[in-house]
N, C-alpha and C positions, 0 to 999 in steps of 0.2 A: 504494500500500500504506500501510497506516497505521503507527504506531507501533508498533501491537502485534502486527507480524508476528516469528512462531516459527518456525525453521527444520522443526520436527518437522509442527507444522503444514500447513507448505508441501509438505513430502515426501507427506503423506498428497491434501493439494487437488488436486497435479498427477499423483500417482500414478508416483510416484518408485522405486520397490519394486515388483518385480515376483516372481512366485513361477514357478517351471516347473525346470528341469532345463539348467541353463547351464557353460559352458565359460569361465572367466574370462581375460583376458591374458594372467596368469601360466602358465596350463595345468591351476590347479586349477579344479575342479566345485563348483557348489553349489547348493541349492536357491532362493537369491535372488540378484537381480540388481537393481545400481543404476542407472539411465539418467538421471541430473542434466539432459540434454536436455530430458526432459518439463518440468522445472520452466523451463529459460532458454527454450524455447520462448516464454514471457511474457514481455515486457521489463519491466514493472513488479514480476514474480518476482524476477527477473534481478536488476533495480537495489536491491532489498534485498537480496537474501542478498548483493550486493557491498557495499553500507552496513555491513552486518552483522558481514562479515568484516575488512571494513578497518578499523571500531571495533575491533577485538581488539588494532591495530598502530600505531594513530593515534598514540601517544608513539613511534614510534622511527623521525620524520622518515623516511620512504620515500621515494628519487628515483624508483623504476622498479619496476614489476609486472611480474613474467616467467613465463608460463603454458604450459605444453606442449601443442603441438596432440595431439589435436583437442578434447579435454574442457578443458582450459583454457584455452582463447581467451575464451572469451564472461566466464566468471566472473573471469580478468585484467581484462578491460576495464572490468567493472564495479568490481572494486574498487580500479583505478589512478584509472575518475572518480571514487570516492565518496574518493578522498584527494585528486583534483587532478592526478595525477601523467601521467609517460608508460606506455606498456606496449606491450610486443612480446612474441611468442611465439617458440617454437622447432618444430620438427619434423622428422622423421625424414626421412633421403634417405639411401638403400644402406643401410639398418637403422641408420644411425648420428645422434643427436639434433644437430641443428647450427642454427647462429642463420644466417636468410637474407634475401630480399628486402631488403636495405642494411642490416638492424638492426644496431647496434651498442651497445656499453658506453662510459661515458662513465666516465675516471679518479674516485674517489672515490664514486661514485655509491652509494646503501645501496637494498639491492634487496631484495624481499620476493618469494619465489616463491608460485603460488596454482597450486591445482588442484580441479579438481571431489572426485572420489572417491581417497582414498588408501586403497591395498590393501596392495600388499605396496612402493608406492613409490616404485618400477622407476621408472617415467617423469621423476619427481620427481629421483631420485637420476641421473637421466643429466643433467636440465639443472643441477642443482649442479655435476657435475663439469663441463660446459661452463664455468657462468660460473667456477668455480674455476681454473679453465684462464686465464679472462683475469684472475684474480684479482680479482675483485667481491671487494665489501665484503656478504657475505649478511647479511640480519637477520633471516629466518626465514621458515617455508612456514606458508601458510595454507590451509584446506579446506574444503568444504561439509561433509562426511561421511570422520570417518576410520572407517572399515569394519572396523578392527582394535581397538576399544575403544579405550582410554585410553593405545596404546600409540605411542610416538612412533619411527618408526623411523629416525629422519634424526641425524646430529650436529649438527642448528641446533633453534632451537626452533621448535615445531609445534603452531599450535595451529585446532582447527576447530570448527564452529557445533555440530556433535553427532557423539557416536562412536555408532556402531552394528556389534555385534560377532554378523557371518554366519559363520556355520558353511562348512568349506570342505573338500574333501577330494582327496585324490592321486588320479589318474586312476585307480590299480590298486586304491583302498580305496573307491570308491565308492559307498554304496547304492543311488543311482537308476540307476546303469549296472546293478547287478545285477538290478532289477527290471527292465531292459529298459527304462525311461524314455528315449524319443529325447532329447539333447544339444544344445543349438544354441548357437551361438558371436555372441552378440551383441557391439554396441558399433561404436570406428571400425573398428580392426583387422582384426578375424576378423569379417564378417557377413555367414557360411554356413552351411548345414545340416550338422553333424557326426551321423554313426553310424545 
């Protein structure tokens, strides 16, 4: 990739955006859906938007990149290389986020969480309380795409390559459920046919 790769860009090349009638993690619906997959599919995608994201953070000495399966492993990895660092991820066993396969936290250590798409956070806000639990030193979450505009939902700072602010709605206020639009429940989580 050259210098002059643009996250917006990139979203548009790999077809990052999709439009249909989706069921998202949290349990709201909306008419677009982000699959940041399309884009790390590339490794050369990949290793900028991790450049990318780790130039946002490069002043604040990073030991460790910590990303939540399944959307944050690849864009952790990239942006613990584009700073040098180590990176392990977290993921879920009995519905609860936990650090496994030997990963550990090292005393003092300043950790930078990263995630592909921030929505409502949910995932993000389970591995802070993890490393908070071992008492990390957090320096702030990083993102391809916060999906909620300019809205930062965490108590660390937060910052991502572009906001994009989707329309989303409660399962019982839905307009495409009312038009009868079939539903489907994309991503790691949920990927079945609903309704």
């Amino acid at each position: 990739m050259s210098q002059l790769w643009h996250v917006q860009d990139a979203i548009k090349r790999t077809k990052v955006l999709t439009e249909g009638h989706f069921i998202l993690s949290s349990g709201k619906h909306s008419k677009h859906y982000m699959q940041c997959a399309q884009l790390f599919q590339y490794p050369k995608e990949a290793e900028a938007a991790g450049k990318a994201i780790a130039d946002l953070f490069r002043d604040e000495r990073i030991d460790l990149v910590v990303g939540p399966a399944l959307g944050g492993v690849i864009v952790a990895h990239e942006v613990a290389r584009a700073l040098n660092v180590r990176c392990i991820f977290t993921e879920r066993k009995e519905g609860s986020m936990q650090m496994r396969r030997g990963f550990t936290i090292k005393p003092n250590e300043r950790i930078l969480v990263v995630e592909d798409v921030v929505t409502t956070g949910g995932s993000v806000k389970e591995v802070l309380a993890l490393l908070e639990a071992e008492s990390s030193q957090i320096v702030g979450i990083g993102a391809l795409v916060n999906r909620n505009g300019n809205q930062n939902p965490f108590a660390y700072p937060f910052k991502s390559l572009t906001a994009i602010e989707i329309e989303s709605y409660e399962a019982t206020d839905c307009p495409l459920c009312k038009m009868g639009i079939p539903a489907i429940k994309p991503g790691s989580r949920m990927n079945q046919e609903s309704k």
